[in-house]
C-alpha positions as CSV (number, residue, x, y, z in Angstrom):
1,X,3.8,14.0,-3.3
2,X,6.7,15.0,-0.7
3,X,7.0,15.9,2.8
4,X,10.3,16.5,4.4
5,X,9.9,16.6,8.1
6,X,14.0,17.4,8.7
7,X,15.3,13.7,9.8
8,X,13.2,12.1,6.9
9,X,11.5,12.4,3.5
10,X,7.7,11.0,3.3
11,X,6.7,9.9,-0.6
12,X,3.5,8.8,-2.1
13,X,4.4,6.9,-5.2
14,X,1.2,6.7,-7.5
15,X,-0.4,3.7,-9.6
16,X,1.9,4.7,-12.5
17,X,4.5,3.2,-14.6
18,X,8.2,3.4,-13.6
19,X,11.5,2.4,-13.6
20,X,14.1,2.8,-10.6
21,X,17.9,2.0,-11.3
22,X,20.1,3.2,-7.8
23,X,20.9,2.6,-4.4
24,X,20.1,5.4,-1.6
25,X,22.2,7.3,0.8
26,X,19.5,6.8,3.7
27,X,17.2,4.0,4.9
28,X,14.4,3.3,3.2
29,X,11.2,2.1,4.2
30,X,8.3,1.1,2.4
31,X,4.7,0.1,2.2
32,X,2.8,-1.2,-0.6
33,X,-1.0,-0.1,-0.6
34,X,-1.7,-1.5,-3.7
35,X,-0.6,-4.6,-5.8
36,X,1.9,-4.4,-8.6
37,X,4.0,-6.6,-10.6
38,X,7.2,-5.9,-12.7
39,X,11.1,-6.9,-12.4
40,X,13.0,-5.7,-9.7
41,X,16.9,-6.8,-8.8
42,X,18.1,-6.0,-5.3
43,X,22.1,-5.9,-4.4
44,X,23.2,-7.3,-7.6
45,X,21.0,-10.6,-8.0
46,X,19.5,-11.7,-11.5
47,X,16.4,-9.2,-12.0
48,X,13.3,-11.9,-11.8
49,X,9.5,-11.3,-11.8
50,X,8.0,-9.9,-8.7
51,X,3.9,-9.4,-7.5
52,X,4.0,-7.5,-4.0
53,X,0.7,-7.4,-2.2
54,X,-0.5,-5.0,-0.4
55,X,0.5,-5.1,3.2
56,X,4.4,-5.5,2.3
57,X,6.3,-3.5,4.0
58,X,10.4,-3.1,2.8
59,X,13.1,-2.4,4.6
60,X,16.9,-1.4,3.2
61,X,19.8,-0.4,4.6
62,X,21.6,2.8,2.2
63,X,23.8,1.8,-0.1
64,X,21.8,-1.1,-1.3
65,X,21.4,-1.2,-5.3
66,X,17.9,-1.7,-6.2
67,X,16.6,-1.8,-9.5
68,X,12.5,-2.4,-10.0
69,X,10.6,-1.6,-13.3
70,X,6.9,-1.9,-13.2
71,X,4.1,-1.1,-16.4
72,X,1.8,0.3,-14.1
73,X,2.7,0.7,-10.8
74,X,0.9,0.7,-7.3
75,X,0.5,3.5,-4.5
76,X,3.6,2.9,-2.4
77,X,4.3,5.0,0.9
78,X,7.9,5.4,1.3
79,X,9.8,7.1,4.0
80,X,13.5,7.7,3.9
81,X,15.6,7.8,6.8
82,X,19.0,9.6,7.4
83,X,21.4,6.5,8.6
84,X,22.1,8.0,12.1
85,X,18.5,7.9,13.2
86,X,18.0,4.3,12.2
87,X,20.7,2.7,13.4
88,X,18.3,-0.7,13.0
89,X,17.4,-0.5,9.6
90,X,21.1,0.3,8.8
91,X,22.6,-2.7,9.9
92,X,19.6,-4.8,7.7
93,X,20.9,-5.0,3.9
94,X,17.0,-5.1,2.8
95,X,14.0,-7.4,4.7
96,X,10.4,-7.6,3.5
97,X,7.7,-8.5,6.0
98,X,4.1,-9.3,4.6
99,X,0.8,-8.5,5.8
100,X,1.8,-5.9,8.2
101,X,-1.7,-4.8,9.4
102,X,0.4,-1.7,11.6
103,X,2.5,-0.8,8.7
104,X,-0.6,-0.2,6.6
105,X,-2.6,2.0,8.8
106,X,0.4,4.2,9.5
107,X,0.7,4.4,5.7
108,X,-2.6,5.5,5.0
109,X,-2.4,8.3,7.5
110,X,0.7,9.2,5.9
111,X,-1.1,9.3,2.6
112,X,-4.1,11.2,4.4
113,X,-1.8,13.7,5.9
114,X,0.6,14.3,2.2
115,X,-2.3,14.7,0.7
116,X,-4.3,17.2,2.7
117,X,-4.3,21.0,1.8
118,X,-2.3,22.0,4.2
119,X,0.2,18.9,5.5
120,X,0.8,18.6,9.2
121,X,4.5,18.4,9.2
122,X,4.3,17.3,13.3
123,X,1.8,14.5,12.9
124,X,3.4,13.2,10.2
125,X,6.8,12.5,11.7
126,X,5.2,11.4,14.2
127,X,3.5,8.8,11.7
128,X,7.2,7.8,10.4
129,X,8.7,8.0,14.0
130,X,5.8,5.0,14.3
131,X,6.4,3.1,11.3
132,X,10.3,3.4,12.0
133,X,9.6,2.1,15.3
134,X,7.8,-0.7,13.9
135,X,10.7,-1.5,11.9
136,X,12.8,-2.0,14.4
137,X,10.7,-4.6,16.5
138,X,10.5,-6.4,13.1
139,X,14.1,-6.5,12.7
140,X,14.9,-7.4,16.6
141,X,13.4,-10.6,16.6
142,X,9.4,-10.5,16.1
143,X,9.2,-13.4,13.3
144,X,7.8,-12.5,9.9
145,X,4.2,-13.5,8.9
146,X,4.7,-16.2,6.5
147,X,1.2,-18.2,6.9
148,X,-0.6,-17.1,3.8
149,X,2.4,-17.3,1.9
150,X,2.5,-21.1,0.4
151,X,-0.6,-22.7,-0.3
152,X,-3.1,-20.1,0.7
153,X,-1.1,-17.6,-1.2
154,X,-2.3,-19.2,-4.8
155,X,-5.9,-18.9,-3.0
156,X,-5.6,-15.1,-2.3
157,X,-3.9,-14.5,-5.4
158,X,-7.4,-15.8,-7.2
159,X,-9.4,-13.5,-4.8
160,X,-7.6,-10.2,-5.1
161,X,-8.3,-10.7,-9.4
162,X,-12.1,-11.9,-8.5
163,X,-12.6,-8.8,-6.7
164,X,-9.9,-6.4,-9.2
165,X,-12.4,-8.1,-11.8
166,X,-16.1,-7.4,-9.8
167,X,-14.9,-3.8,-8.2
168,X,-18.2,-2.4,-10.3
169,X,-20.6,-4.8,-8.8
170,X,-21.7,-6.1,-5.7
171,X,-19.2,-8.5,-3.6
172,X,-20.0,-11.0,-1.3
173,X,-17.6,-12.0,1.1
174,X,-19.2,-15.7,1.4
175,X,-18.6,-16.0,-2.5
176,X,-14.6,-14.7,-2.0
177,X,-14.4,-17.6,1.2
178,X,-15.7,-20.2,-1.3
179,X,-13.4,-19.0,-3.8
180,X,-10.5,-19.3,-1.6
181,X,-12.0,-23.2,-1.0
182,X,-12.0,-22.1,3.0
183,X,-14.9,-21.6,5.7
184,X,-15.6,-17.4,6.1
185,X,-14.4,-17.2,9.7
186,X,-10.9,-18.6,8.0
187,X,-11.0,-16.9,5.3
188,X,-11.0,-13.5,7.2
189,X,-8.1,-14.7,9.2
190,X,-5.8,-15.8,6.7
191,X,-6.5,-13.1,3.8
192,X,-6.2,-10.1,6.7
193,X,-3.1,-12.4,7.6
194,X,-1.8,-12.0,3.7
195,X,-2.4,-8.7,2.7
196,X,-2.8,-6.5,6.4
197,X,-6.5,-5.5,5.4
198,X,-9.7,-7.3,6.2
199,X,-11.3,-8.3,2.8
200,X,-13.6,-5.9,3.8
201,X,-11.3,-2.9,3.5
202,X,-9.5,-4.2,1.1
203,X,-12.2,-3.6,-1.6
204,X,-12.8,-0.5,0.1
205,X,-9.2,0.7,-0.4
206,X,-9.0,-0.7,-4.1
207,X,-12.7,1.2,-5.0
208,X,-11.3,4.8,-3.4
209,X,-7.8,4.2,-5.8
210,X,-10.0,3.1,-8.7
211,X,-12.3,6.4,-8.2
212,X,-9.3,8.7,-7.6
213,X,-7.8,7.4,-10.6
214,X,-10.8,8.3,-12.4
215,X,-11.5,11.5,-10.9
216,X,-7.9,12.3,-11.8
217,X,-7.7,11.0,-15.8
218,X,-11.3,11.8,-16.9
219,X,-14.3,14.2,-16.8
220,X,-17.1,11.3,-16.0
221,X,-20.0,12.9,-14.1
222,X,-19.3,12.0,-9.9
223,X,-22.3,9.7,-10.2
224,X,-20.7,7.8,-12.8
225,X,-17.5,7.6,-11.4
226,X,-19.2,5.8,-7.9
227,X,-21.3,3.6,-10.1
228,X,-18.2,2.6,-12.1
229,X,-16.4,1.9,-8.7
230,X,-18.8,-0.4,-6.9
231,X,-20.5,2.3,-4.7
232,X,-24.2,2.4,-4.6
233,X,-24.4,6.4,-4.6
234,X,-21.8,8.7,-4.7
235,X,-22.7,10.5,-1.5
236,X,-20.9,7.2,-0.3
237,X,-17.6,7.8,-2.2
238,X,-17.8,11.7,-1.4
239,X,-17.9,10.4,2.6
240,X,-15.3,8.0,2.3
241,X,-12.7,9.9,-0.1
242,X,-13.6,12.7,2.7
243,X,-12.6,10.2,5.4
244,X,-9.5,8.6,3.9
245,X,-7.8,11.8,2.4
246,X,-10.0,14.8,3.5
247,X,-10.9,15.7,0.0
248,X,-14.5,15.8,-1.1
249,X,-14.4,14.4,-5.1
250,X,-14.9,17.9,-6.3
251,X,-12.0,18.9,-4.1
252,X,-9.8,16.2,-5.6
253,X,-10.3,16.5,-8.6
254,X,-9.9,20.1,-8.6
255,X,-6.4,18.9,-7.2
């Protein structure tokens, strides 16, 4: 899905394998609403393994050769920039900046807005103007979130599978904290810190992809599709999809 809104072009990359060999003429920015792994290589370095968490948000200046190869993907919100309107992110060769709580919100309205009926080609400029502008306080000094990034990241790392692993069933946040090995309170802190999302909407966000994904590949009755998901009717995942992208499941999938 693409939206040009004349000084950029707005892309929602889907959960799907890939493989990306180039550099770009114009800034690129990017937010990662979903984990994936794969091997990526950026301005000439060895290629080496990478797992970016949701809540990353990527920066590159045009010209810079990237290659990144992935089995399967993850929905990616990507806006590129022509050079003269972000004179910021031109001067920055490429930066990544974790668990950007702002970057994420203005990503899924992005994905809202690219993927309504009709796109609003205003508000969503004004959603890129936003993120760009973001950017740039990034890149002029604010220093990047790094706390959940050592030790706590192999604790994280262990919840995001426990809950990729229990999306079907119920999930109790006080089971995750112990999981991590920290008290709740903490645990909300630092894994909002880490990813940008509240564990909360976190396994919100990863049941809506999981559901999309499967009202997109297969013809399972609705009810089976929120059962298979984690929600406890799908009147609940019809509400929600409606909230997130404006589509009731029937509507999406019809898509």
């Amino acid at each position: 899905m693409e939206l040009d809104v004349g000084w950029a072009r707005i892309a929602l990359l889907p959960s799907a394998p890939y493989s990306a060999d180039g550099a770009s003429s114009a800034c690129v920015m990017g937010v990662a609403l979903e984990r994936q792994q794969g091997v990526h290589a950026v301005a000439g370095e060895a290629r080496r393994d990478f797992d970016a968490w949701p809540g990353e948000f990527a920066l590159a200046a045009p010209g810079v050769p990237v290659f990144s190869e992935s089995a399967h993907g993850g929905e990616y919100v990507l806006v590129a920039v022509e050079p003269a309107v972000a004179p910021h992110v031109a001067g920055a060769p490429r930066r990544l900046f974790r668990g950007q709580r702002d970057a994420v919100a203005l990503a899924r309205n992005l994905r809202r807005l690219l993927l309504a009926q009709q796109p609003d080609v205003q508000q969503a400029a004004q959603q890129a103007a936003q993120l760009l502008a973001h950017g740039a306080m990034l890149l002029n000094g604010a220093p990047e979130r790094a706390g959940a990034y050592g030790h706590d990241r192999i604790k994280h790392a262990r919840v995001l599978d426990a809950i990729e692993a229990g999306l079907a069933t119920p999930l109790q946040l006080d089971a995750l904290a112990a999981l991590a090995g920290m008290p709740l309170l903490r645990f909300l802190r630092s894994f909002t810190h880490a990813t940008g999302m509240t564990p909360h909407a976190w396994i919100t966000e990863r049941r809506l992809q999981r559901a999309r994904h499967m009202l997109r590949s297969t013809n399972l009755p609705l009810a089976d599709v929120a059962a298979a998901c984690g929600f406890t009717h799908q009147s609940h995942l019809g509400a929600l999809l409606k909230r997130e992208i404006t589509h009731s499941p029937a509507q999406y999938r019809s898509r």
